[in-house]
C-alpha angles and dihedrals in degrees: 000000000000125000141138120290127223132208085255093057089059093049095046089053093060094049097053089045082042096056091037094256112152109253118184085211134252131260103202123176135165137254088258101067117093118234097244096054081047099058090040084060098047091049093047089049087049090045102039109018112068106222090247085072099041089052091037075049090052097190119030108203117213135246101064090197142009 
């Protein structure tokens, strides 16, 4: 599921890793970004990052690049 992330997401993200909770990670981008640079960065984090990094990252900020 996709779907827009809020500051408390984030937050709540970091409480349940801080109290060793499993967490599957957080992709989290701005309004900024365009769709489709959204959706080039999602494919290249499902093709290139295995899911143990992206849950050891916790949160995943988008854009992946400038």
């Amino acid at each position: 599921m996709l779907r827009l992330a809020t500051d408390a997401d984030v937050h709540f993200a970091y409480e349940r890793s801080a109290a060793g909770e499993e967490l599957p990670g957080l992709i989290v981008t701005t309004n900024e970004q365009s769709i489709g640079s959204t959706i080039d960065d999602i494919l290249l984090i499902a093709e290139c990052m295995p899911e143990e990094e992206i849950s050891a990252r916790i949160v995943v900020y988008l854009p992946l690049r400038d």
